[in-house]
N, C-alpha and C positions, 0 to 999 in steps of 0.2 A: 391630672390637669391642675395648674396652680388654678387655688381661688381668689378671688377678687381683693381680700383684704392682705393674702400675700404677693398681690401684683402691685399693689400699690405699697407695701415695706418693702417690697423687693428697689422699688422705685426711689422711696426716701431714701433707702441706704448707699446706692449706686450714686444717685444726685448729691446727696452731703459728704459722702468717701470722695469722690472725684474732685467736689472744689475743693476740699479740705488737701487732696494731693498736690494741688496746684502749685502750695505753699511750700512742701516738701521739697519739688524741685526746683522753685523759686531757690528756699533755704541749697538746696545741695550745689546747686550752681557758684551762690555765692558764697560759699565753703571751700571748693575747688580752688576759687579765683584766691580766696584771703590766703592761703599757701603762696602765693607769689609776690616778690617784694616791691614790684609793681602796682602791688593792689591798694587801693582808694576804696572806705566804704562808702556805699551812699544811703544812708537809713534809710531813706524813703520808700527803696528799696524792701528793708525788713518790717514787720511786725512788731510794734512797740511790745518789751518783754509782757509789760503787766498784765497787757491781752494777750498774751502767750498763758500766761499764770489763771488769768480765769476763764481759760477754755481748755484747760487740764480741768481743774477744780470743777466746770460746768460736766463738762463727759464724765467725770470719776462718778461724780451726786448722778448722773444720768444711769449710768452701770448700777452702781448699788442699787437704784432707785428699781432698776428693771429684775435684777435678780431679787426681787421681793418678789415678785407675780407668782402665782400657783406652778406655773409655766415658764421658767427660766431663759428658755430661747428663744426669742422674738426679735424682731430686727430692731427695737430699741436696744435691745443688750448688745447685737452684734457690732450696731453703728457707734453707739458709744465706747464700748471694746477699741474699735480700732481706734476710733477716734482720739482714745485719750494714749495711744499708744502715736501717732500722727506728733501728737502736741508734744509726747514729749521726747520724739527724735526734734521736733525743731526747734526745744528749749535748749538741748545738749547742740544742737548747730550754731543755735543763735552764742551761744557761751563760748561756743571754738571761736567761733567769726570775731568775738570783742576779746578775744584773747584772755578769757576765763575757764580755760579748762580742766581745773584743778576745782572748780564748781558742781563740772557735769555731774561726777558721780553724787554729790552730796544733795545736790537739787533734787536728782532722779529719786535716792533713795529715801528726803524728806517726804515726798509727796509718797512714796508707797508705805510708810511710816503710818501718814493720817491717814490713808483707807484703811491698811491696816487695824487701826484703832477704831474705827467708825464703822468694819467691819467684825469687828469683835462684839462692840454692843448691840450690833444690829436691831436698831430701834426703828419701826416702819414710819411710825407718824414724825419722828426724830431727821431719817432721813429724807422725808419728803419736803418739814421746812427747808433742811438744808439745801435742798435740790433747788425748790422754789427763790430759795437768796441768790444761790449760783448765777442763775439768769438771770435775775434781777441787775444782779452784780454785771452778768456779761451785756445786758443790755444798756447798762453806763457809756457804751461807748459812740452807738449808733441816735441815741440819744444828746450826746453833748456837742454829734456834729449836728445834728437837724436846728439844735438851738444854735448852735454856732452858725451855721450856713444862714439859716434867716434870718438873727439879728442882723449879720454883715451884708445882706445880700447877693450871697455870694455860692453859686454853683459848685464852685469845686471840691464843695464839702461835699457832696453828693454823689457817688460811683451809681447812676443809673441801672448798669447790668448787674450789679453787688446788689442794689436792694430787690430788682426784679426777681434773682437767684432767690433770695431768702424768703422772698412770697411766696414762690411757689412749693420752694421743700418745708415750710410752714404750713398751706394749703395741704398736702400731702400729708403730712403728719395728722393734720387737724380731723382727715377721713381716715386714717388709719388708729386713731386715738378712740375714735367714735365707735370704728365698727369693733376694735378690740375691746369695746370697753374699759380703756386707760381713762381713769377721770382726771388724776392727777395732772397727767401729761396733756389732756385735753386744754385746762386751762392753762399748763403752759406753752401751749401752742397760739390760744388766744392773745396770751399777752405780747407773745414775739410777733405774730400777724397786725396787731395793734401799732407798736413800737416801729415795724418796717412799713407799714401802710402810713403813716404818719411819716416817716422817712420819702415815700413817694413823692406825698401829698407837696410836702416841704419843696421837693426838687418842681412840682408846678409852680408853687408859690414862687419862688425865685428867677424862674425861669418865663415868668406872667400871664402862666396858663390859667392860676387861682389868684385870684382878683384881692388884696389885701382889705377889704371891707366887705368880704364875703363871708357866711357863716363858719365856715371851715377854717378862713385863717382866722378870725376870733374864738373859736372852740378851740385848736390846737395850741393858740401863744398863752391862752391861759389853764390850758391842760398841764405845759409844761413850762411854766412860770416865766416866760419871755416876758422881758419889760421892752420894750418897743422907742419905748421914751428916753433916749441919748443923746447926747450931742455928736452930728455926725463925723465934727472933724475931730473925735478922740476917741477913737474906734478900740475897744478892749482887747489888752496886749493877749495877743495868739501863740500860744505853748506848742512844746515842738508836739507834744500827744496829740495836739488838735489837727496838725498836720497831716495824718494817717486819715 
């Protein structure tokens, strides 16, 4: 009979595998299409590469991170495993579709290069900084739309079901971190439940559910250094990255 702490990895891994496929067939669809001379990209469409690049780099530090354990096979190694295998069929699609394919092979095989290397020294406390930057790094992104969305007051920075998703397979880790005794990953779990629960918060705040002279929107614009004070008719030029 599974036990409780592998019903709930069993759970993390099926929930982060399957949105993580989404992307997959997102990407292979519009792969298919870029073969025909009729085809129009539309990025919006794709994944800006660079979040492509640190969520390889976040699952590789994730994997190293997990075959450190006593215990090797755990559904952190498996989710991550696949995961960074996910990322990096859709850094070799995203390279077909811009018509870089003379890229794929070199990309693919820089990045098994630096495990490579990082797997050679295999330094525990080494690779858990690294792990620890990773996310930090991958949380740059959910981050600069929450400051972006409430500077501008503007929703559309904010995918509702995207941050809802990430709460919960964060929540899920967070119990699966605990009873396995992962400390590491425990507080990386804190900081991602932090980062998307403030992603929430943000989508009430703009939306007028949180009242902007409420505790919560002064705790969070100076959590993360939102200056509030602009002038409204010179609204700060929007990069295509912030579009995603």
């Amino acid at each position: 009979m599974m036990s409780f702490s592998s019903f709930i990895g069993l759970s993390c891994f099926l929930t982060r595998c399957s949105y993580s496929s989404l992307w997959i067939f997102t990407y292979y669809r519009t792969m298919k299409d870029s073969v025909l001379t009729i085809f129009e990209l539309n990025k919006k469409v794709l994944m800006p590469k660079n979040e492509i690049y640190k969520n390889i780099l976040y699952y590789f530090m994730a994997f190293l991170y997990s075959i450190s354990f006593d215990d090797s096979i755990n559904f952190i190694y498996i989710t991550s495993l696949i995961n960074s295998i996910f990322y990096l069929s859709i850094l070799n699609m995203h390279l077909f579709i811009n018509n870089n394919k003379n890229q794929m092979l070199i990309q693919t095989l820089l990045f098994f290069m630096i495990i490579k290397i990082l797997y050679s020294i295999f330094n525990r406390y080494l690779l858990a900084i690294l792990f620890i930057c990773s996310d930090i790094v991958l949380l740059q992104y959910p981050i600069n739309k929450f400051r972006r969305g409430v500077l501008l007051n503007d929703k559309s920075y904010f995918d509702l079901d995207n941050i809802l998703i990430e709460i919960v397979i964060y929540l899920l880790w967070l119990m699966y971190s605990i009873i396995e005794n992962f400390i590491l990953f425990f507080f990386i779990c804190i900081i991602n439940l932090f980062a998307w629960t403030s992603m929430l918060f943000g989508y009430q705040i703009v939306t007028g559910n949180i009242d902007t002279n409420s505790k919560i929107y002064y705790f969070l614009i100076n959590v993360f250094f939102i200056n509030t004070q602009f002038d409204q008719n010179r609204k700060p030029q929007i990069s295509f990255y912030d579009n995603f």
